[in-house]
Biopython code that builds the backbone (N, CA, C, O; Angstrom):
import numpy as np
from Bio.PDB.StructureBuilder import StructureBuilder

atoms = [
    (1, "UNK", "N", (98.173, 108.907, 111.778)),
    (1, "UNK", "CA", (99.211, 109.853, 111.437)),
    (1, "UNK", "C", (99.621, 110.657, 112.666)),
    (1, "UNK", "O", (100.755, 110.749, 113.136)),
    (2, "UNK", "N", (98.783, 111.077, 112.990)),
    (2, "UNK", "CA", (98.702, 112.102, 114.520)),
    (2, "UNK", "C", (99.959, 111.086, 115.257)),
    (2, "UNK", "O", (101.162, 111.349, 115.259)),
    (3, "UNK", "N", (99.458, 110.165, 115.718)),
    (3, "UNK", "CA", (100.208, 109.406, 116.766)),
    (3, "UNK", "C", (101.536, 109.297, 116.036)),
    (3, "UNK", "O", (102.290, 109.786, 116.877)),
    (4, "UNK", "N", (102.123, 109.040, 115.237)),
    (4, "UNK", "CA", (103.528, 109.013, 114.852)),
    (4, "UNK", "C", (103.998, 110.175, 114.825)),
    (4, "UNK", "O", (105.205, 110.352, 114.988)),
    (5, "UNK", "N", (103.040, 111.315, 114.590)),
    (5, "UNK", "CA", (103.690, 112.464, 114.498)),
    (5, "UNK", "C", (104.030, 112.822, 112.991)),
    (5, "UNK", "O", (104.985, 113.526, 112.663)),
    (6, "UNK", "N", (102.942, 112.128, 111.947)),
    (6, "UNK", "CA", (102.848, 112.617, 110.898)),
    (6, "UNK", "C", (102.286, 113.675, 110.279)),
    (6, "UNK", "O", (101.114, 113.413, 110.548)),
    (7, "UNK", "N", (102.219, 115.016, 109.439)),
    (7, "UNK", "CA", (101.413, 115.578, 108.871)),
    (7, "UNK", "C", (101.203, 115.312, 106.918)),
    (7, "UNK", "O", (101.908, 114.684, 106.128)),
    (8, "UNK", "N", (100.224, 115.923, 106.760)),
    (8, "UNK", "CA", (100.084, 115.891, 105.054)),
    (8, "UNK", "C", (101.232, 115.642, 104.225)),
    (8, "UNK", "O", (101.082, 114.750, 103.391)),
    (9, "UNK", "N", (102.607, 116.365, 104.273)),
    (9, "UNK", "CA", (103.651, 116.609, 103.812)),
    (9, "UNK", "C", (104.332, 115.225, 104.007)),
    (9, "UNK", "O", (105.065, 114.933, 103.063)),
    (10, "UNK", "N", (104.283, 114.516, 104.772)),
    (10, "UNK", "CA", (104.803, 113.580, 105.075)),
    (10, "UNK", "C", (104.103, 112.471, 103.711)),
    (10, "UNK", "O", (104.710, 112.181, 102.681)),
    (11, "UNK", "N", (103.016, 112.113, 104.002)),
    (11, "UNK", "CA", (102.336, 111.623, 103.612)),
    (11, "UNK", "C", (102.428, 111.423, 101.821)),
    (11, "UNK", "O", (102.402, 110.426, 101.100)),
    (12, "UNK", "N", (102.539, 112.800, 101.569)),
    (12, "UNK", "CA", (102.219, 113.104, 99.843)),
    (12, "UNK", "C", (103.861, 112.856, 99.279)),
    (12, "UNK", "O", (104.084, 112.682, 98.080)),
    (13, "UNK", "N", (105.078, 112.867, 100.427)),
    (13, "UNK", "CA", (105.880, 113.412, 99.796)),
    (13, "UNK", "C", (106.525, 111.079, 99.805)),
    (13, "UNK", "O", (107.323, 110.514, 99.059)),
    (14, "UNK", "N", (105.928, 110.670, 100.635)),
    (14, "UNK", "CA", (106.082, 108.993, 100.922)),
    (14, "UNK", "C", (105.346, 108.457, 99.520)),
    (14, "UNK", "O", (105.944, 107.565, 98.919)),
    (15, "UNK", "N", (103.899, 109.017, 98.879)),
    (15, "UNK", "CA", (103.185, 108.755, 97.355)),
    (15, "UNK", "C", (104.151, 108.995, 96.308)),
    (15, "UNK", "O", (104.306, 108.207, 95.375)),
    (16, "UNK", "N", (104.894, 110.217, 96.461)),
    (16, "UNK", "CA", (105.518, 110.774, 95.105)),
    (16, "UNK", "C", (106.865, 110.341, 94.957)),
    (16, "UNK", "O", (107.412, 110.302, 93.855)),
    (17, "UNK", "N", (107.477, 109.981, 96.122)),
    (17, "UNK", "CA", (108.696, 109.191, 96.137)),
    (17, "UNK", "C", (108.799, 107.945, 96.540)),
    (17, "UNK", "O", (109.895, 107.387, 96.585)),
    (18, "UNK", "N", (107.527, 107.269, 96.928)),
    (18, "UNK", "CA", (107.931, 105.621, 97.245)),
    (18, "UNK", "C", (107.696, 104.883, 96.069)),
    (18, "UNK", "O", (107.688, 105.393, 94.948)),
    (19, "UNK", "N", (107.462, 103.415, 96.362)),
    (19, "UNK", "CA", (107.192, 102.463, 95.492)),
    (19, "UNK", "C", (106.186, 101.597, 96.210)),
    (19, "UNK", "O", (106.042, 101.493, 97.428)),
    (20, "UNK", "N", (105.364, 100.857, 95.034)),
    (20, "UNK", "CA", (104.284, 99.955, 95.713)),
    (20, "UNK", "C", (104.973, 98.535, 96.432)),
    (20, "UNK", "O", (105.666, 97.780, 95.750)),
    (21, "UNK", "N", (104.780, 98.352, 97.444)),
    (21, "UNK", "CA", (105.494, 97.009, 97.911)),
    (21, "UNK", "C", (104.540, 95.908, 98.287)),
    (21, "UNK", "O", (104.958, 94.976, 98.974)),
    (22, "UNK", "N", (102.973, 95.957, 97.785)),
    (22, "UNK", "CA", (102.280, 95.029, 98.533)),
    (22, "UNK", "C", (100.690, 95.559, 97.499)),
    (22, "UNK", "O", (100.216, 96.657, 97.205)),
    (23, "UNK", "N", (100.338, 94.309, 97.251)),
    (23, "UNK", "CA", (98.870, 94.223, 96.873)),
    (23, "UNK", "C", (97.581, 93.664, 97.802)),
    (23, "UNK", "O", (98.021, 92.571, 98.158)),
    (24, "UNK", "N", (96.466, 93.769, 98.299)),
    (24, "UNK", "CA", (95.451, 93.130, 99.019)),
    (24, "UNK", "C", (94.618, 93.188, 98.288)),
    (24, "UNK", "O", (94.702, 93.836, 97.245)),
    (25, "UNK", "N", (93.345, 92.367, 98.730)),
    (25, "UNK", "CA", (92.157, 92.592, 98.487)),
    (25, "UNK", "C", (91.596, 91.841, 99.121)),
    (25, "UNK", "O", (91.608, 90.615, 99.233)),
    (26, "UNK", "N", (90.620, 93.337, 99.945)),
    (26, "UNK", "CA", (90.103, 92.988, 101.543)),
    (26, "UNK", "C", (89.350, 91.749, 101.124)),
    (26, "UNK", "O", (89.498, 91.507, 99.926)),
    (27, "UNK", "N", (88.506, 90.812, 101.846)),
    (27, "UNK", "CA", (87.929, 89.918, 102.233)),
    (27, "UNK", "C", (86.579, 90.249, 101.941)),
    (27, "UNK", "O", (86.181, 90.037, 100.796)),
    (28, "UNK", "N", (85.794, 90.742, 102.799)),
    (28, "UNK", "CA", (84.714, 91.371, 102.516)),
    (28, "UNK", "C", (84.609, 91.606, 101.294)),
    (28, "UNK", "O", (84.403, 90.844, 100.349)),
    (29, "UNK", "N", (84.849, 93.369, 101.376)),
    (29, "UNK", "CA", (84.673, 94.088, 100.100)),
    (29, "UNK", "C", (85.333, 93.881, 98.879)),
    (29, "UNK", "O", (85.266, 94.624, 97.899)),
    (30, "UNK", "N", (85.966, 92.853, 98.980)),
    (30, "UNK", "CA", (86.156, 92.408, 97.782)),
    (30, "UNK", "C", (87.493, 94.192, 96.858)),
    (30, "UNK", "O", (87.886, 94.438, 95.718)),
    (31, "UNK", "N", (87.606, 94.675, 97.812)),
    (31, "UNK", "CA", (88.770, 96.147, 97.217)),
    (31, "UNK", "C", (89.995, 95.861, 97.317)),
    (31, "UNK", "O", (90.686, 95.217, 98.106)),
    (32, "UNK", "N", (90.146, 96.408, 96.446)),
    (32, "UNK", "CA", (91.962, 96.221, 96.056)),
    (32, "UNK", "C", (92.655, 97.643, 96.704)),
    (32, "UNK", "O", (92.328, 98.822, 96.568)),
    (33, "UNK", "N", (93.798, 96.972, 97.498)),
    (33, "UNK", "CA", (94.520, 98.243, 98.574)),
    (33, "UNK", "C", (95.907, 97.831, 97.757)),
    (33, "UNK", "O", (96.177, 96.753, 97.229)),
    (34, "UNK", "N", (96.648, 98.973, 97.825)),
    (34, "UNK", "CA", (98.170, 98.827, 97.715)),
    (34, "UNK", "C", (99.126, 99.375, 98.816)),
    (34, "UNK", "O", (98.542, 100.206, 99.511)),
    (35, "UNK", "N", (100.127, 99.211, 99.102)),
    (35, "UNK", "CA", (100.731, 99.384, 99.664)),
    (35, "UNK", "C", (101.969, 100.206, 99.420)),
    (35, "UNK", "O", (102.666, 99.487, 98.704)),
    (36, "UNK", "N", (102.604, 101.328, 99.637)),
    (36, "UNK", "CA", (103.308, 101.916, 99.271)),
    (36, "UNK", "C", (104.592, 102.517, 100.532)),
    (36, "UNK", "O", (104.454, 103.186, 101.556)),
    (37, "UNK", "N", (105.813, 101.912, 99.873)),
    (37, "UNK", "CA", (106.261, 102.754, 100.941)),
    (37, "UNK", "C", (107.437, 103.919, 100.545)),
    (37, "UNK", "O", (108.266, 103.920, 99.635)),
    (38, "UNK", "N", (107.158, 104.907, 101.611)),
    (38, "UNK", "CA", (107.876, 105.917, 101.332)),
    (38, "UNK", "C", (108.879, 106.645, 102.328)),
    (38, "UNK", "O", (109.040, 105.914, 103.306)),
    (39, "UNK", "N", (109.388, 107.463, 102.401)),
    (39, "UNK", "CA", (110.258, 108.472, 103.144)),
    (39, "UNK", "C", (109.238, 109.579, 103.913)),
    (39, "UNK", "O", (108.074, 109.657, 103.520)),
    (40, "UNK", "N", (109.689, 110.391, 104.969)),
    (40, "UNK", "CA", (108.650, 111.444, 105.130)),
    (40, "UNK", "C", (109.907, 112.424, 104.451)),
    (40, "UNK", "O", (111.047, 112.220, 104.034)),
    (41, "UNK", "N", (108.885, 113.745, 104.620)),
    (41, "UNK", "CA", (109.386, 115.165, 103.689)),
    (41, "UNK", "C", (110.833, 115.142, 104.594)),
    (41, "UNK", "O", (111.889, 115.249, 103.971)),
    (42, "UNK", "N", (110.854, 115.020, 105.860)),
    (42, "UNK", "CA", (112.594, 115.390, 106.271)),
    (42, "UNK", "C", (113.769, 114.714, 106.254)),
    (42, "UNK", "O", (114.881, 114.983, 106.708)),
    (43, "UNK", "N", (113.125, 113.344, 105.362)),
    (43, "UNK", "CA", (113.706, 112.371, 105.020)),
    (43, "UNK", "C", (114.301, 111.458, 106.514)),
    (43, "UNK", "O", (115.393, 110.912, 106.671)),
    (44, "UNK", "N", (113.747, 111.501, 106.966)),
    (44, "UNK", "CA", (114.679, 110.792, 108.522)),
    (44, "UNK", "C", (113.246, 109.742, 108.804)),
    (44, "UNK", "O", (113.289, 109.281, 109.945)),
    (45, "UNK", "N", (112.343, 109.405, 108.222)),
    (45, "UNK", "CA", (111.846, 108.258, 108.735)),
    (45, "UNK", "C", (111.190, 107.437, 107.760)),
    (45, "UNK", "O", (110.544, 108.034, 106.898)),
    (46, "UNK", "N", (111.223, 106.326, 107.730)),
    (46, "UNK", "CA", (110.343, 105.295, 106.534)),
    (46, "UNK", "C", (108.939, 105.056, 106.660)),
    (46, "UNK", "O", (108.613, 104.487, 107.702)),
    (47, "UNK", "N", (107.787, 105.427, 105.649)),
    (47, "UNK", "CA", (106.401, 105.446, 105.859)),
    (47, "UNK", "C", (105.775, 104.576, 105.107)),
    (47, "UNK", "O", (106.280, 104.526, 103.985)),
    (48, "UNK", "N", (104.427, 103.505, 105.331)),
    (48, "UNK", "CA", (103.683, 102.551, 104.438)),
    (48, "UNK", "C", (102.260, 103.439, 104.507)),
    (48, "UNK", "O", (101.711, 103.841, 105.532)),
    (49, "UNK", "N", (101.933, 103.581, 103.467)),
    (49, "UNK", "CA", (100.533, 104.439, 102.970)),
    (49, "UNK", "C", (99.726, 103.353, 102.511)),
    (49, "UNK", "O", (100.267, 102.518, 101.788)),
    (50, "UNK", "N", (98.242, 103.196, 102.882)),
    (50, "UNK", "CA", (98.093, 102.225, 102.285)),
    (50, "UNK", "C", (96.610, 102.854, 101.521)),
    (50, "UNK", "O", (96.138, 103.832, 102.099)),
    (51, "UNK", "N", (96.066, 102.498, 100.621)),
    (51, "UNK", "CA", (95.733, 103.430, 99.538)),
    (51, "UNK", "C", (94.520, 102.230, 98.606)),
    (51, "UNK", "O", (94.240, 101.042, 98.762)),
    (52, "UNK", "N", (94.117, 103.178, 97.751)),
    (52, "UNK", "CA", (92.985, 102.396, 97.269)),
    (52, "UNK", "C", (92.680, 103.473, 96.390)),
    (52, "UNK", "O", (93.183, 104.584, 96.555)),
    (53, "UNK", "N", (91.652, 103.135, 95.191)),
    (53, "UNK", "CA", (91.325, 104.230, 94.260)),
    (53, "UNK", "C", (89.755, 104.032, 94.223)),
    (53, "UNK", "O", (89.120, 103.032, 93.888)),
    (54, "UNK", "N", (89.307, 105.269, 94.663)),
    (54, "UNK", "CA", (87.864, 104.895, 94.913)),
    (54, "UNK", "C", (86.746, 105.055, 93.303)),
    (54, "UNK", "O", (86.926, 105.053, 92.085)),
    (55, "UNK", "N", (85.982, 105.137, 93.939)),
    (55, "UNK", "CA", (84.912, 105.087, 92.303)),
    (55, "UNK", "C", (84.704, 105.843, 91.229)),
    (55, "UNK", "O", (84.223, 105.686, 90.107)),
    (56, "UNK", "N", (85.392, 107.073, 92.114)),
    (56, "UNK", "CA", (85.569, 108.449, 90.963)),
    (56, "UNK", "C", (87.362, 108.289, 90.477)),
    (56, "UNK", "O", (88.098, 109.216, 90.140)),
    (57, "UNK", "N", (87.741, 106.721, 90.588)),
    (57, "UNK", "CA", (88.994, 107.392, 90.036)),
    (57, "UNK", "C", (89.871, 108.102, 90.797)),
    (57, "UNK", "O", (90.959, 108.226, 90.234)),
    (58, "UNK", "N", (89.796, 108.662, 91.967)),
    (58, "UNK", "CA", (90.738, 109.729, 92.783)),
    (58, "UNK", "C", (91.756, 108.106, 93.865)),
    (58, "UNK", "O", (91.343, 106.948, 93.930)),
    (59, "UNK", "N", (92.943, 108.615, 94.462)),
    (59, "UNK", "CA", (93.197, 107.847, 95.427)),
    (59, "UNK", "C", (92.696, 108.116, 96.551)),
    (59, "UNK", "O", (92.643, 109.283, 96.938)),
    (60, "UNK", "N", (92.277, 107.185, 97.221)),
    (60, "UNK", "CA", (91.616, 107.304, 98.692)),
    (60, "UNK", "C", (92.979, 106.912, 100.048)),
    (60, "UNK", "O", (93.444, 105.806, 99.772)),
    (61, "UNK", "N", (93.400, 107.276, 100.837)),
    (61, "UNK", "CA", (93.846, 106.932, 101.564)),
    (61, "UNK", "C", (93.307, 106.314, 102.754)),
    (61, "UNK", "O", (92.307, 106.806, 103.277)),
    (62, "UNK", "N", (93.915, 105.196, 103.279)),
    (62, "UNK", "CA", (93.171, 104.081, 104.025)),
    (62, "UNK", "C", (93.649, 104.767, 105.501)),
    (62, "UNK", "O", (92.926, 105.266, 106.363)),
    (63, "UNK", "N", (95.151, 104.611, 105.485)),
    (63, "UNK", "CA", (95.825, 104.351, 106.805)),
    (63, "UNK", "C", (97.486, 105.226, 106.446)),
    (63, "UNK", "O", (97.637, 105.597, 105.282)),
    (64, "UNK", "N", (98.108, 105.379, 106.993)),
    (64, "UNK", "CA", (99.417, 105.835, 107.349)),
    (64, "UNK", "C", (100.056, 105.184, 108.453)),
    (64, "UNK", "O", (99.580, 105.339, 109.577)),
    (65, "UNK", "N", (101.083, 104.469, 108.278)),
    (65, "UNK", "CA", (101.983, 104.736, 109.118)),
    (65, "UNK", "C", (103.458, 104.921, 109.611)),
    (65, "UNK", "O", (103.976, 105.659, 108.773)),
    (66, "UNK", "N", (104.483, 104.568, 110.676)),
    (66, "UNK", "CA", (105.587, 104.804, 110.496)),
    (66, "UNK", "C", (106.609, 103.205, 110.381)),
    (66, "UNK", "O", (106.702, 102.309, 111.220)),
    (67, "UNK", "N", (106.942, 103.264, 109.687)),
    (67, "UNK", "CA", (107.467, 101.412, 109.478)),
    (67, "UNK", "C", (108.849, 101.334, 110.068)),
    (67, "UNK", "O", (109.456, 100.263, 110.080)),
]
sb = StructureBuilder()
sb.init_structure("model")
sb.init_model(0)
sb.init_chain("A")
sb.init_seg("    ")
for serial, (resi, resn, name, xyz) in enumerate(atoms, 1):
    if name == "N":
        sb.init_residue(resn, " ", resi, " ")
    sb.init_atom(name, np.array(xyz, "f"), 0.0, 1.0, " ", f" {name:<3s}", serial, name[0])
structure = sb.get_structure()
């Protein structure tokens, strides 16, 4: 995130307004990631979040970046 020059806001606001565009499931661990992409909060750049729901149920965030 840092390196693109992302913060939190960016991030939450790419979850609540994107859409999922991509399913995985890593190799290994056998986990299911999605892919989501979104807008940042100032609307001037396109973001892929990539995400996972960990064991309690909460979303975990993997990675961020700027697409």
């Amino acid at each position: 995130m840092e390196e693109d020059g992302l913060d939190i806001f960016d991030v939450e606001h790419a979850l609540l307004t994107g859409s999922i565009i991509g399913r995985q499931t890593d190799r290994q661990s056998k986990e299911r990631k999605s892919l989501i992409r979104g807008r940042s909060a100032d609307d001037t750049r396109e973001l892929v979040v990539v995400v996972r729901v960990g064991p309690t149920d909460l979303l975990v965030i993997l990675t961020v970046y700027a697409d």
